[in-house]
C-alpha positions in Angstrom: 0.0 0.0 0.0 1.5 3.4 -1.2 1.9 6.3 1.4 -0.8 8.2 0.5 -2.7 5.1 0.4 -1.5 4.6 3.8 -2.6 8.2 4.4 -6.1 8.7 3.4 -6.9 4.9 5.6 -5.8 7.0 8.5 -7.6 9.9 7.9 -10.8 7.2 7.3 -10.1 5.3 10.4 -10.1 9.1 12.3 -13.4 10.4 10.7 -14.8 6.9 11.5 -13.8 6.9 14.9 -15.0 10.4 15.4 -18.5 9.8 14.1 -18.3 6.7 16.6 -17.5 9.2 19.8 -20.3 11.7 18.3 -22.9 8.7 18.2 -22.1 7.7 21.6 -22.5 11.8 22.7 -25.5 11.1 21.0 -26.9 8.4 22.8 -25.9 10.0 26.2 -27.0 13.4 26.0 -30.6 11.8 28.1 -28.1 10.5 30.7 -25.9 13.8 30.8 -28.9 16.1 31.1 -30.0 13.7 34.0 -26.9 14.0 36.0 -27.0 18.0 35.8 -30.5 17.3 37.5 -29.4 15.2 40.0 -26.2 17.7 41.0 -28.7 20.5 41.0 -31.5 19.1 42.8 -29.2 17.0 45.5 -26.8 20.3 45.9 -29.7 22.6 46.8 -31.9 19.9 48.8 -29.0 19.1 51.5 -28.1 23.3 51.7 -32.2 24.2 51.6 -33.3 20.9 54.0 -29.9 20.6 55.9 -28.9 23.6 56.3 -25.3 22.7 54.9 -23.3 25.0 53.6 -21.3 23.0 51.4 -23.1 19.7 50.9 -20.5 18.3 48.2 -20.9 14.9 49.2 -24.7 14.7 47.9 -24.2 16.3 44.1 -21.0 13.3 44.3 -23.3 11.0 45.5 -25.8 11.7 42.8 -23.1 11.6 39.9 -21.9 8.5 41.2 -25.5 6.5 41.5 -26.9 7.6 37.8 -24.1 7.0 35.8 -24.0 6.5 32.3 -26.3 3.2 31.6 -29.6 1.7 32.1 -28.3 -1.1 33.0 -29.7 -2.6 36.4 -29.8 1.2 37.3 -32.0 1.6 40.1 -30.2 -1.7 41.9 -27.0 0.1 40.8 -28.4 3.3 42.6 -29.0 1.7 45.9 -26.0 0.0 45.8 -24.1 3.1 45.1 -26.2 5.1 47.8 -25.2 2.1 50.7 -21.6 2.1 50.0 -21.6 5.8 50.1 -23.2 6.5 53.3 -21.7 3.6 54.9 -17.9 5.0 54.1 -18.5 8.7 54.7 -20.6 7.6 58.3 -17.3 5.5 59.1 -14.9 8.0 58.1 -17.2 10.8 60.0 -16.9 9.0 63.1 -13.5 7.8 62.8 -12.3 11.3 62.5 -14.7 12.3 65.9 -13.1 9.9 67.4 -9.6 9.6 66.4 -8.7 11.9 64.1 -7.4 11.9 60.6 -3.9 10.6 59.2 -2.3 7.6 57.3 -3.1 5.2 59.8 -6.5 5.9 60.4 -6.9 6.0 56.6 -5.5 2.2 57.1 -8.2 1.9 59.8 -11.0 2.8 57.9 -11.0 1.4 54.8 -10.6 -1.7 56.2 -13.5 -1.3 58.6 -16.0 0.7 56.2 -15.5 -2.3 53.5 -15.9 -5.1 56.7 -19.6 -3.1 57.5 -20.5 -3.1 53.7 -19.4 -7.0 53.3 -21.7 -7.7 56.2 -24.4 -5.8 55.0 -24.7 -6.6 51.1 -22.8 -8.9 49.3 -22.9 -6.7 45.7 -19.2 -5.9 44.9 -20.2 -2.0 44.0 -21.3 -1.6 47.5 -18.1 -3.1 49.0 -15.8 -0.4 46.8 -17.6 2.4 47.3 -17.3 2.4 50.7 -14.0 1.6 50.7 -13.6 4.8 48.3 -15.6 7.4 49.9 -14.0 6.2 53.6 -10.8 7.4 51.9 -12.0 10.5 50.5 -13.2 11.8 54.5 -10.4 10.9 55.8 -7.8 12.4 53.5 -9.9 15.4 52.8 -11.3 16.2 56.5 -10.0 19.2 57.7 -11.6 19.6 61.0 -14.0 17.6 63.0 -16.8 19.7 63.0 -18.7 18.9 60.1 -19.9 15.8 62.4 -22.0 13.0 60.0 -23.5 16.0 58.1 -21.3 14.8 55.1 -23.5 11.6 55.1 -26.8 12.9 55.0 -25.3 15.0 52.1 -24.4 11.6 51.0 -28.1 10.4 51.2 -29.5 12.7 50.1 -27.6 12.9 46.6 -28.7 8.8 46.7 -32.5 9.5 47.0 -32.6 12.4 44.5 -30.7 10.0 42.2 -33.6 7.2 43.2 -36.2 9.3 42.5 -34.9 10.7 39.0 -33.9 7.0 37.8 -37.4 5.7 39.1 -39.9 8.3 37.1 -37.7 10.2 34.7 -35.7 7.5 32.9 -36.4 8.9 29.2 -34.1 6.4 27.5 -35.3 5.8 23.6 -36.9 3.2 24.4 -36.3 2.6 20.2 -32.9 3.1 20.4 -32.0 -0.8 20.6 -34.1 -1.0 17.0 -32.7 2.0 15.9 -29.2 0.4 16.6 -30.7 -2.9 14.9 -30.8 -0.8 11.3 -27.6 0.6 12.1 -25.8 -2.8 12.3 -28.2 -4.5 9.3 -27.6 -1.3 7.0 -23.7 -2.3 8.0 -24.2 -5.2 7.1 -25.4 -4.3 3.4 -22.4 -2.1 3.0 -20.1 -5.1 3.7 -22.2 -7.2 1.6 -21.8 -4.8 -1.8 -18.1 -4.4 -1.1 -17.9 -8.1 -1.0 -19.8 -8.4 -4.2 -17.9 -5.3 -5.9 -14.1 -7.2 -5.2 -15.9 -10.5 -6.9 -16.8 -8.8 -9.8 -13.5 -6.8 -10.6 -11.0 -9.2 -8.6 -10.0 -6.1 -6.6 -7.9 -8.0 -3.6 -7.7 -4.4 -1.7 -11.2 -4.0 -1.9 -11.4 -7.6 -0.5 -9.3 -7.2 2.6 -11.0 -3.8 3.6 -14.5 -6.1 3.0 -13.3 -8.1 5.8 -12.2 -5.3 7.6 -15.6 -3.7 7.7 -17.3 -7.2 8.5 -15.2 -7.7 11.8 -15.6 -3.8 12.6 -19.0 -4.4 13.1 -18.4 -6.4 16.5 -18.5 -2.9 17.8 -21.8 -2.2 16.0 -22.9 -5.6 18.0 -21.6 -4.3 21.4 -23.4 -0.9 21.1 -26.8 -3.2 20.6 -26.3 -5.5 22.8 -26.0 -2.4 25.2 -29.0 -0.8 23.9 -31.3 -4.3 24.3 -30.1 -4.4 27.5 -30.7 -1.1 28.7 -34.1 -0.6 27.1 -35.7 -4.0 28.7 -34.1 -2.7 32.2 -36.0 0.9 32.0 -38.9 -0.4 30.8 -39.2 -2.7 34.2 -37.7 -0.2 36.5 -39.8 2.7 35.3 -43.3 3.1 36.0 -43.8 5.6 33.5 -42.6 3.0 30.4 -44.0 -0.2 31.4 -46.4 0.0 28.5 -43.1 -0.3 26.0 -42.3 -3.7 27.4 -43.4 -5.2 24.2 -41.0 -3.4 22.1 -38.2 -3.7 24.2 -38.4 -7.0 24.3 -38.9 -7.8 20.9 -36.3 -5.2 20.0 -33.8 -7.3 22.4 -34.6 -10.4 20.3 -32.6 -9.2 17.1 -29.3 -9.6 19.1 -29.1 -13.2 18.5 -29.9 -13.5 14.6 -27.7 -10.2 14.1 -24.9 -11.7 16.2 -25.2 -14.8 13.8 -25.8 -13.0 10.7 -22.2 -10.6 11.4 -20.4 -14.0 12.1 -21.7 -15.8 8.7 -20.8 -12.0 6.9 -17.2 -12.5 8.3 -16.7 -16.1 6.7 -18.2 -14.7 3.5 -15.7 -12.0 3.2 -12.7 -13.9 4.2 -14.1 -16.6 1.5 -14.5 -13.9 -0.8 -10.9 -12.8 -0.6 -9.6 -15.8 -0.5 -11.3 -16.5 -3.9 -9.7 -13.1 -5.0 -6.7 -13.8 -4.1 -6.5 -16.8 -5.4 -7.5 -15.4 -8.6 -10.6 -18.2 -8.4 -13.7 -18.3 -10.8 -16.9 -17.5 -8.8 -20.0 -17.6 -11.1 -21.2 -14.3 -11.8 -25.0 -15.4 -11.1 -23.0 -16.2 -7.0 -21.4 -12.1 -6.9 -25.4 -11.3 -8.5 -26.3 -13.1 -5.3 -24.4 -11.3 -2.9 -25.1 -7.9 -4.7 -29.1 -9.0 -4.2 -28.8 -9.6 -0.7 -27.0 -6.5 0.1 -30.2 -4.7 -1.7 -32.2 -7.1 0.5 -30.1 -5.9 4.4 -30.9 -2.0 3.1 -34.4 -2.9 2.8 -35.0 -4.1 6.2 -32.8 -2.0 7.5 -35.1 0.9 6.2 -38.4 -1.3 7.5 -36.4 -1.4 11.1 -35.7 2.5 10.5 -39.1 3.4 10.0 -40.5 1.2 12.7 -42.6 -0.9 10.0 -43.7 -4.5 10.7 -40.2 -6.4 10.3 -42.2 -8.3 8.1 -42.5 -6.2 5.0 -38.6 -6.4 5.0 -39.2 -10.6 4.0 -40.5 -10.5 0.2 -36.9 -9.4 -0.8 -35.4 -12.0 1.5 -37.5 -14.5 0.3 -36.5 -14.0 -2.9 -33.1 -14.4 -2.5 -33.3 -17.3 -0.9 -34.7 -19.0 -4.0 -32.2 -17.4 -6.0 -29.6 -19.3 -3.9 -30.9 -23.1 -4.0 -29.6 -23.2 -7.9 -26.3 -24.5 -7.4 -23.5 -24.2 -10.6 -22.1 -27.5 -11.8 -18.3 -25.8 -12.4 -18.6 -24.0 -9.1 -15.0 -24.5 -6.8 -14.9 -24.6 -3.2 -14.4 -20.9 -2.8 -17.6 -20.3 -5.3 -19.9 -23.1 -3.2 -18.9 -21.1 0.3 -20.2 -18.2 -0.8 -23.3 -19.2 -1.8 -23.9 -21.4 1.4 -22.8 -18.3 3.6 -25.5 -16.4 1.6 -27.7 -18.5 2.1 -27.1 -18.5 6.1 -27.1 -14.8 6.6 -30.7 -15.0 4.7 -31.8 -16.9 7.3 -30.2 -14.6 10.3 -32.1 -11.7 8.4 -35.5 -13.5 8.0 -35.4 -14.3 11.8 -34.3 -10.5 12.3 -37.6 -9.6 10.0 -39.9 -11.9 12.8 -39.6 -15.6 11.8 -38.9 -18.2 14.0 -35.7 -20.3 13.2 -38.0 -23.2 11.5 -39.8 -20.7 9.3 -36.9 -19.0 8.3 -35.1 -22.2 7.1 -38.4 -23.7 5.8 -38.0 -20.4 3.1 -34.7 -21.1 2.2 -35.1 -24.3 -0.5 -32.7 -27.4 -1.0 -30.1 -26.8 -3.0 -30.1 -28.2 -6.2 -28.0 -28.5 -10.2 -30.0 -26.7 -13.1 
């Protein structure tokens, strides 16, 4: 590969992994706007109700229980909350009573993490007391803030409670929005795939297979999404009536997980055959081409938050297109087709078949 060759995949991989940070801004603006709440809300709660000057330990506290995911968030929250209060009560009272320096430090860690042990066995719970035990000690000053600093401390915990129970707006369609995303991938791959057939381009081959195992991270950020968006809708009262969708929506992880694995033996096959300088029918590259049309299609039916089943006629047809096997065909030529002819399958069950109807539409192969 030439230096400006070299050059312009740089610059490619940078805009590609801006757009990726810029996506993920995206998708956490909900959770940043959130957080400002919380700091707001806990700040001026603990100086309003408490009377405390500087209450920093309850915006902290706040911060610290929303986070930045869905994920098992209000058990997350209460977890967060315990370990908080119980290492800023041990380090308050270990100060009252004995002051602050390296070896009470020593002292109460170890004793705030013993309490939290005792009294839940979640590992989050166990560190954050630990954590925040180290934070009054090194940090305390005098010993006349008394355990102010952990009602601070719970307070930022049930502000946090309270936003993560009844204002949890997560896109509740962001796990089938992330489903398109990854299918409309998947398309891409599947037309460079078919374009490096066509006009034996073995640099066009290897970036094919480069863009089928980039999308692991595409499967990451939906397996994230599923997860999150069947969590809110069972922690929030306000969402329960999206349970459906979430859970339908967290169904396309397993046929897209398939689908990107079957894509990857394609393009690998692909460039093999390429490389190789092997014959590959052109009705097998028309068959590729054809399924890539048939991944933008329900990719647009996921975008549009159609029936997944108006995205099946094209699939469908494809998968007849694929039993007619070509006498002359080499190993390479055969692989392709039966990968095809899997990843049809994956992208039937993603448009709402079970695995028996999907493979009942995909006919024997057999010779013209």
């Amino acid at each position: 590969m030439s230096l400006a060759a070299r050059a312009r995949s740089g610059a490619d991989d940078v805009r590609a992994a801006l757009a990726r940070g810029l996506h993920r801004l995206h998708d956490r603006v909900v959770f940043l706007l959130q957080i400002g709440l919380g700091v707001v809300v806990a700040w001026f709660t603990a100086r309003l109700a408490l009377g405390h000057p500087q209450p920093f330990f309850a915006p902290v506290t706040a911060i610290l229980c929303l986070g930045l995911t869905y994920g098992q968030r209000l058990r997350r929250i209460v977890e967060v909350t315990v370990g908080v209060a119980i290492g800023v009560l041990v380090g308050d009272v270990t100060i009252l009573l004995l002051g602050s320096g390296g070896l009470q430090m020593a002292f109460v860690v170890v004793a705030a993490m013993a309490i939290a042990i005792v009294v839940s066995s979640g590992q989050l719970v166990v560190i954050q007391a630990g954590v925040q035990s180290v934070f009054i000690v090194a940090f305390a000053a005098t010993t006349s803030t008394g355990v102010g600093r952990w009602l601070d401390a719970l307070v930022g915990g049930l502000v946090a409670l309270v936003i993560g129970a009844l204002v949890p707006t997560s896109p509740v369609g962001r796990p089938r929005a992330e489903a398109a995303r990854t299918v409309r991938a998947v398309a891409r791959t599947l037309e460079s795939v078919a374009e490096a057939l066509r006009t034996g381009d073995v640099d066009l081959a290897r970036d094919a297979l480069d863009e089928a195992r980039s999308l692991e991270d595409r499967l990451t950020d939906l397996r994230t999404a599923a997860a999150e968006g069947v969590a809110v809708v069972r922690q929030s009262p306000l969402l329960r009536r999206h349970r459906p969708q979430a859970v339908a929506a967290s169904a396309l992880v397993v046929p897209l997980d398939r689908c990107v694995r079957n894509l990857r033996v394609l393009a690998r096959r692909a460039g093999v055959a390429v490389r190789r300088d092997e014959t590959v029918p052109p009705r097998y590259v028309d068959l590729v081409a054809e399924l890539a049309r048939a991944a933008d299609d329900l990719a647009r039916v996921l975008d549009e938050h159609a029936l997944p089943s108006a995205g099946r006629v094209v699939l469908a047809r494809v998968a007849g297109l694929s039993a007619r096997a070509e006498p002359s065909a080499g190993l390479s030529a055969e692989m392709v087709r039966g990968q095809v002819r899997s990843i049809v399958v994956d992208l039937l069950v993603v448009a709402g078949l079970d695995d028996d109807e999907a493979l009942q539409l995909v006919p024997e192969s057999h010779l013209p």
